[in-house]
Rosetta silent file (secondary structure, phi, psi, omega in degrees, C-alpha in Angstrom):
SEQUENCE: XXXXXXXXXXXXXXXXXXXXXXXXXXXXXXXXXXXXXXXXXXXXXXXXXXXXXXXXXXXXXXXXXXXXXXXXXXXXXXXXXXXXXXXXXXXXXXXXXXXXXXXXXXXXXXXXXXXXXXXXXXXXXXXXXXXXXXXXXXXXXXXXXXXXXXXXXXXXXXXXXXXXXXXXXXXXXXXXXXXXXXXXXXXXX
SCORE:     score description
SCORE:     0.000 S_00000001
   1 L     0.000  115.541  131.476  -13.498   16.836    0.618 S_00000001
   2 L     8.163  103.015 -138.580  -16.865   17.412   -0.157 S_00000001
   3 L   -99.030  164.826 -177.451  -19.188   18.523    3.513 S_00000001
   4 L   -74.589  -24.130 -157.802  -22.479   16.016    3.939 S_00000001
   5 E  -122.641  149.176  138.745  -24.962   19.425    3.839 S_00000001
   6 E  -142.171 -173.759 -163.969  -24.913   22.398    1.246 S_00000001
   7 L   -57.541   -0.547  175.554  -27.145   24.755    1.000 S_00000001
   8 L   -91.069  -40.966  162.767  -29.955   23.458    0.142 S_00000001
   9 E   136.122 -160.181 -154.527  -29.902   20.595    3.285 S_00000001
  10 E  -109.122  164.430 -157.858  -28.553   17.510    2.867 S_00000001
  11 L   -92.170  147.068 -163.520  -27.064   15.682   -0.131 S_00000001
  12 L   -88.426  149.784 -177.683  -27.976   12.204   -1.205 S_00000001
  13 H   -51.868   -6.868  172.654  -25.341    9.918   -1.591 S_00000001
  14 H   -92.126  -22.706 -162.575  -25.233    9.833   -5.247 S_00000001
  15 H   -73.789  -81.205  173.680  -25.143   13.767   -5.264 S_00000001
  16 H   -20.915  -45.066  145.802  -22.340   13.671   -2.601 S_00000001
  17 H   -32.032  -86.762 -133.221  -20.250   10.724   -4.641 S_00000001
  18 H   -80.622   12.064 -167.006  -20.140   12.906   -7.427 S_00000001
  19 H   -96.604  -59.160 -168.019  -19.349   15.973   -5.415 S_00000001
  20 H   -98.180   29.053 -159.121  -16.200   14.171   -4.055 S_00000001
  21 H  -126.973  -91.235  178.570  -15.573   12.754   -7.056 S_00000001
  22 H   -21.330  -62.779  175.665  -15.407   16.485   -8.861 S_00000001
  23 H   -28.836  -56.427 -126.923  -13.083   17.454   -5.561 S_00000001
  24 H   -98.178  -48.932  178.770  -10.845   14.868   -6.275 S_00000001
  25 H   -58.450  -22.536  169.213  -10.713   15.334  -10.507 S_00000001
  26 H   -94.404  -25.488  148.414   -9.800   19.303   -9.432 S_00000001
  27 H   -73.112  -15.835  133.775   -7.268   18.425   -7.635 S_00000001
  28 H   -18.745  -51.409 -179.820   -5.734   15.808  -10.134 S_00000001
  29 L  -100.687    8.380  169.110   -5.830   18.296  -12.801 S_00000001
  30 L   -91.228  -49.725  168.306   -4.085   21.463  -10.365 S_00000001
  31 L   -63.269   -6.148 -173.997   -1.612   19.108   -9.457 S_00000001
  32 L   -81.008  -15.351 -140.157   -1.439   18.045  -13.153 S_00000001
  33 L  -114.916  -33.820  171.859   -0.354   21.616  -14.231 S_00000001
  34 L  -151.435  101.483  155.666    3.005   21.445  -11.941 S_00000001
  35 L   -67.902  -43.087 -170.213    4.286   17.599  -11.323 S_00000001
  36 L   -72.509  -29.383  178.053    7.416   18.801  -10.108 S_00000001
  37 L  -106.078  -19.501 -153.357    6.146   20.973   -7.430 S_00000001
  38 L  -119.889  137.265  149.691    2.436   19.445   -6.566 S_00000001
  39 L  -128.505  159.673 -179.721    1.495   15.613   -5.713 S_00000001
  40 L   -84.695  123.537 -179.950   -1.891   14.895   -5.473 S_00000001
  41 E   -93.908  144.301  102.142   -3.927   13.457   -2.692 S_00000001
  42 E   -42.469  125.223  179.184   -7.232   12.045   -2.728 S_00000001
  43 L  -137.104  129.135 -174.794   -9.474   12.868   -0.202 S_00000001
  44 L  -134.377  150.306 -175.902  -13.194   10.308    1.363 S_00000001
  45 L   -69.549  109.058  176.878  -15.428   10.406    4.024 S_00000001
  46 L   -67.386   11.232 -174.555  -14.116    6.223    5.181 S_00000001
  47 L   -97.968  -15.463 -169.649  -17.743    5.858    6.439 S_00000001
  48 L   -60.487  128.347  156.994  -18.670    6.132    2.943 S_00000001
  49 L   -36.029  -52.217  178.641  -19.987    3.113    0.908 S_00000001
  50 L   -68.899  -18.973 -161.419  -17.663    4.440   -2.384 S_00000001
  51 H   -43.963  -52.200  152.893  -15.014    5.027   -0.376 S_00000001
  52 H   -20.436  -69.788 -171.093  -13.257    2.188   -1.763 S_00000001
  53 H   -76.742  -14.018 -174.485  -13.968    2.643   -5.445 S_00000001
  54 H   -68.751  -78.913 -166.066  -13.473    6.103   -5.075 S_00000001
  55 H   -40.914  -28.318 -163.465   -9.862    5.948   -3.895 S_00000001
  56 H   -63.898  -44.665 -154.459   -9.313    2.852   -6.465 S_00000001
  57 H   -64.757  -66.634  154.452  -10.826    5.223   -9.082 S_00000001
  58 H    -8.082  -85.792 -148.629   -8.340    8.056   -8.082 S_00000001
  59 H   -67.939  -62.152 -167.188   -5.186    6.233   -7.985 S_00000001
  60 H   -62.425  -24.698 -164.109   -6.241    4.089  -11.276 S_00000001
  61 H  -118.478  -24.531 -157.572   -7.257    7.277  -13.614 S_00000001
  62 H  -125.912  -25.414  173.808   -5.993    9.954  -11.838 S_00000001
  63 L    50.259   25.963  165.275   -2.733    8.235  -10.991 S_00000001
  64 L   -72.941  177.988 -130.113   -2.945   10.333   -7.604 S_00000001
  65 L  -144.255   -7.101  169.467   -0.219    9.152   -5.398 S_00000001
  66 E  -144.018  170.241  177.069   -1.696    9.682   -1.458 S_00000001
  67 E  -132.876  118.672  160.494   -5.008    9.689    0.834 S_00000001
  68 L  -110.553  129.810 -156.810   -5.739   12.045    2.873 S_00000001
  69 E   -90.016  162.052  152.746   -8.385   12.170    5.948 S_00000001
  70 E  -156.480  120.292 -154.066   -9.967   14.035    7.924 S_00000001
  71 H   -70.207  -62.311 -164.875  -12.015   12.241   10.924 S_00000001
  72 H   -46.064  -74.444 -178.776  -13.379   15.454   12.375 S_00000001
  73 H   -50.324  -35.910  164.588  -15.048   16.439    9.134 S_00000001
  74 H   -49.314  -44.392  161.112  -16.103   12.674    8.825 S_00000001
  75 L    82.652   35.675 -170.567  -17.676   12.981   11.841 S_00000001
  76 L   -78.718  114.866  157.365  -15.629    9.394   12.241 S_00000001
  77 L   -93.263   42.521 -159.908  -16.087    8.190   15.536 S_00000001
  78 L   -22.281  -34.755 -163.727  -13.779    5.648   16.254 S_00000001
  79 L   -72.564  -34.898 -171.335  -15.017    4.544   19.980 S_00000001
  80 L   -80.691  126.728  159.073  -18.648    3.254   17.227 S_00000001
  81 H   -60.140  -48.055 -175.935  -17.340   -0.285   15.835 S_00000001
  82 H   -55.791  -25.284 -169.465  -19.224    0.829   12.506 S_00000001
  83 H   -96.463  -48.394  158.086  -17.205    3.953   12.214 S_00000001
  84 H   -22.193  -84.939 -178.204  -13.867    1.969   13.387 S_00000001
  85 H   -19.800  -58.312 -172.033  -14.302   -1.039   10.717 S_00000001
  86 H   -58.239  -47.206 -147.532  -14.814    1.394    8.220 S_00000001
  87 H   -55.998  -67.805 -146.142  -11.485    3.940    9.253 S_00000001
  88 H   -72.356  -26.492  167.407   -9.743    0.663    9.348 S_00000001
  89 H   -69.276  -27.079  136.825  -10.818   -0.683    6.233 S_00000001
  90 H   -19.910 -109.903  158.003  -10.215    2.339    4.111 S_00000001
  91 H    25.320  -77.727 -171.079   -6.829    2.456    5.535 S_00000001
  92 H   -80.804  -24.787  176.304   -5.533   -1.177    5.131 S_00000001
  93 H   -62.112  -45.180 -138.226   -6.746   -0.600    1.172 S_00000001
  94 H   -77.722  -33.533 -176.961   -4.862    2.446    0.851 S_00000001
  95 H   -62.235  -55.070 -168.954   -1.634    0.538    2.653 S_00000001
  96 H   -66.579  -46.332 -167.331   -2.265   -2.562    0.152 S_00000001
  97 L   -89.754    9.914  176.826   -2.507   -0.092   -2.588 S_00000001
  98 L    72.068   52.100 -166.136    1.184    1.777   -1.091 S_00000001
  99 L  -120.050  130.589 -177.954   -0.784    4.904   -1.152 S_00000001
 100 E  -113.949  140.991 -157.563    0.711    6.995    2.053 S_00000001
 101 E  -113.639  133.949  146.404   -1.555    8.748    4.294 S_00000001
 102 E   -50.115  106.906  163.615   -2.737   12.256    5.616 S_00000001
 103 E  -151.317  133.706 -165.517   -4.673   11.952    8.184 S_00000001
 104 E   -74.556   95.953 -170.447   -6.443   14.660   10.324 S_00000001
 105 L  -103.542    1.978 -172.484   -7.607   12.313   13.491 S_00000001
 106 L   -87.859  128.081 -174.566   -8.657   14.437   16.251 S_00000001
 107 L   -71.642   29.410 -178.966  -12.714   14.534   16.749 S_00000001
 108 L    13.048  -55.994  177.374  -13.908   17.362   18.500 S_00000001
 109 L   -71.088  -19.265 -173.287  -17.333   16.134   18.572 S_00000001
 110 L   -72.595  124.973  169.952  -16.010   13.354   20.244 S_00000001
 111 L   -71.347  115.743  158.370  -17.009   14.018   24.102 S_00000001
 112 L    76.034   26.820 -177.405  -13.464   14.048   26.192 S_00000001
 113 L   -71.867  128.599  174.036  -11.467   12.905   22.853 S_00000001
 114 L  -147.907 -141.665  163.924   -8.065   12.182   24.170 S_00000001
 115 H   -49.338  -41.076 -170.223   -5.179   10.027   24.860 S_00000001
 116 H   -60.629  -35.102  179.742   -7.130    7.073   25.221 S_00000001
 117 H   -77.896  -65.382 -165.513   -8.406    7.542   21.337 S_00000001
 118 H   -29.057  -31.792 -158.910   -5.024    8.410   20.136 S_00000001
 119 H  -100.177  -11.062  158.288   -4.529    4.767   21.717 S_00000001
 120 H   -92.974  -37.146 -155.594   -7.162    3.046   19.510 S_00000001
 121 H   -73.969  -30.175  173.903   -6.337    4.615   16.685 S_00000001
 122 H   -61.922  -48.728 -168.891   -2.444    3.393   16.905 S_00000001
 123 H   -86.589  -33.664 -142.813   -3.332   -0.017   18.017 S_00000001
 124 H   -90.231  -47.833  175.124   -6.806   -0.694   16.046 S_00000001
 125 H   -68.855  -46.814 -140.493   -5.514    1.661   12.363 S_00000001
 126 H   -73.247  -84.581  160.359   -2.182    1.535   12.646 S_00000001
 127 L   -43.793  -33.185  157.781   -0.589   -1.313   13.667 S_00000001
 128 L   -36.982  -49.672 -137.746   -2.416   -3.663   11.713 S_00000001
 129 L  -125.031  107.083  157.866   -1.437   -2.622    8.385 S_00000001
 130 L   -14.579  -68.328 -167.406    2.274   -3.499    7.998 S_00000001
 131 L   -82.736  -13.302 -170.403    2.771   -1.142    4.931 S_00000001
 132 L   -88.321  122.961  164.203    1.063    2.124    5.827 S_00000001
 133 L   -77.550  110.289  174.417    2.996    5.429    5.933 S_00000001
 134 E  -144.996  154.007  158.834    1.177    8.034    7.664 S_00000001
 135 E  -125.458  140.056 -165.695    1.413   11.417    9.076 S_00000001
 136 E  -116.676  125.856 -160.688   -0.894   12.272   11.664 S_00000001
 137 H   -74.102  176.846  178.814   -1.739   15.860   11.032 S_00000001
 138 H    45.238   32.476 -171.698   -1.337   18.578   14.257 S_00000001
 139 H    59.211   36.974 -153.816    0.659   17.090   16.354 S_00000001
 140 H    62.751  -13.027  164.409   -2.558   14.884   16.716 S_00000001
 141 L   -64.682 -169.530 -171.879   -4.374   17.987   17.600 S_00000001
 142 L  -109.880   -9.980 -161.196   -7.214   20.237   15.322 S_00000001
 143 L   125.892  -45.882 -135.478   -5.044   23.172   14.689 S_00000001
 144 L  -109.921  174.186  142.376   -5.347   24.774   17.853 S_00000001
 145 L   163.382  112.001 -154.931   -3.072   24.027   21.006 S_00000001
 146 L   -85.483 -173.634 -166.091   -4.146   23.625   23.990 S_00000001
 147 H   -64.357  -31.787  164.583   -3.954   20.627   27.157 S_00000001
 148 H   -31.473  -68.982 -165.691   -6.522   18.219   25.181 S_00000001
 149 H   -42.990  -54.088 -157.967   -3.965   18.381   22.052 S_00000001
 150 H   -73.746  -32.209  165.447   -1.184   18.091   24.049 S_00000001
 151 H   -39.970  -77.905 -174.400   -2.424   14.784   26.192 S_00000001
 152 H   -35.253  -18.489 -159.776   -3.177   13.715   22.587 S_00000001
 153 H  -117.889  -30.779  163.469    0.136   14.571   21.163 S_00000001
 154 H   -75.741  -86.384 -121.560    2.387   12.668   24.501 S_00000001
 155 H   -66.903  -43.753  162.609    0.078    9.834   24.098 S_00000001
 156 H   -37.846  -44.004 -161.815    1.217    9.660   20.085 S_00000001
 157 H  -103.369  -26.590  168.991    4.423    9.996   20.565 S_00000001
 158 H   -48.578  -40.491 -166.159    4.403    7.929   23.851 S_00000001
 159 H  -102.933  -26.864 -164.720    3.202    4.957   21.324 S_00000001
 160 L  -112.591  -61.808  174.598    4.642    6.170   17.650 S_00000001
 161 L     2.004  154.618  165.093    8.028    7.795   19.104 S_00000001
 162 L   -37.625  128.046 -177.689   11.642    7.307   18.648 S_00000001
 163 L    68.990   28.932  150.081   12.624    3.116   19.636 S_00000001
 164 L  -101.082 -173.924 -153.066    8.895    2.489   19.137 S_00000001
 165 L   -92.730  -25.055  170.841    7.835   -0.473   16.395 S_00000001
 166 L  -103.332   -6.830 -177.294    5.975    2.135   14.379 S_00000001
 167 H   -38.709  -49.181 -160.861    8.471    5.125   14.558 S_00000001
 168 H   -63.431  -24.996  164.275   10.328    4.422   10.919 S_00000001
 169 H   -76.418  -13.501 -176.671    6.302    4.620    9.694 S_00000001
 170 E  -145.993  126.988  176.682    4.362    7.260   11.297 S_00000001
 171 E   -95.136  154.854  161.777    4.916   11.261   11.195 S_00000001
 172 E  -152.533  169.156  176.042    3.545   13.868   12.529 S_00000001
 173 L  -126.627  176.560 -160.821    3.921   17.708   11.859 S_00000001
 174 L  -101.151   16.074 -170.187    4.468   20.274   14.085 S_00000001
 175 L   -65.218  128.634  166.729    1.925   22.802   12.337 S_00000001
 176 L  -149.144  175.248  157.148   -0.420   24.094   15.619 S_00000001
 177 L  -141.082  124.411 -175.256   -1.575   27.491   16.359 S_00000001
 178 L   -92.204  141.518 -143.472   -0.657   28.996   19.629 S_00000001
 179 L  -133.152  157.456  177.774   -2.909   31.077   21.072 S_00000001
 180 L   -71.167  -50.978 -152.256   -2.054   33.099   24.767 S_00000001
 181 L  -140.069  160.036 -176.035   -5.389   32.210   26.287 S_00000001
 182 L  -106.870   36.136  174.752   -8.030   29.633   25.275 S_00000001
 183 L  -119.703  137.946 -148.235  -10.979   32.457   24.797 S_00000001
 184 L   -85.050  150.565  159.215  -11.005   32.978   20.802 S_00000001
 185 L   -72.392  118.635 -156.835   -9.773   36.483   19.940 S_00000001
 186 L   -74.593  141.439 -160.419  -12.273   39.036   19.612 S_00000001
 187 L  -120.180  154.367 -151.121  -12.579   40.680   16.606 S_00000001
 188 L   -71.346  123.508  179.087  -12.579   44.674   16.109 S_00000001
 189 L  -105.141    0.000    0.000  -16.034   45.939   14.509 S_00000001
């Protein structure tokens, strides 16, 4: 997906469309080259005004076949009803259009993002939308993981888990990287 700044400072929303537009048409045509092994994803900022036509555009021309997120890079704040509205509308298209979703949801930027989020995003994204197939990337985590993730990762599974109403619908994978200590490893000059 296509970052809000490049080098130059930041990109206007037409530049940026057509930025994450190109993203999406290079992956279309990589995955085009081996169908047997590759499916293709789409991937939009849900805060975006195109978001919509973009994925429609995808799916219709591109015949790609999932949507994938990433909140953190979105800089999607779910606790702001404008950034909420949006997740969930995005979302409930992608559900309507049986398009099943990647999605990276843990914020960083979010001050003291935890369980409590994990517990909007299940009832306010989730739950709604009947039809939606998701995997929630990291165990609900960033990559990394440490006791944030893991609050985040019980409270998912506390709510998504075996005998709950979303279990047969929502995934998660177990990709994390475990680290000894939570001071980054220093590297040899």
């Amino acid at each position: 997906m296509a970052a809000d700044v490049n080098r130059t400072g930041v990109l206007s929303v037409s530049e940026e469309q057509l930025r994450v537009s190109s993203d999406n048409d290079f992956t279309a045509e990589q995955c085009a080259r081996y169908p047997d092994r590759l499916m293709p994803f789409l991937s939009v900022n849900p805060k975006r005004s195109y978001a919509i036509e973009e994925i429609d555009r995808c799916v219709e021309r591109l015949r790609m076949r999932g949507l994938k997120l990433h909140l953190w890079n979105s800089l999607v704040d779910t606790r702001k009803d404008g950034d909420l509205a949006a997740l969930v509308r995005v979302v409930g298209h992608a559900a309507r259009r049986g398009l099943p979703v990647v999605a990276h949801i843990f914020v960083g930027a979010v001050p003291n993002y935890g369980g409590d989020d994990i517990e909007q995003f299940v009832r306010n994204v989730i739950a709604p939308h009947e039809t939606l197939k998701i995997s929630i990337a990291h165990l609900a985590g960033a990559g990394g993981f440490g006791a944030q993730q893991q609050q985040c990762f019980e409270r998912l599974i506390a709510l998504c888990g075996p005998g709950s109403a979303w279990a047969p619908r929502v995934w998660t994978d177990m990709a994390a990287i475990l680290m000894p200590t939570t001071t980054p490893p220093q590297v040899a000059r």
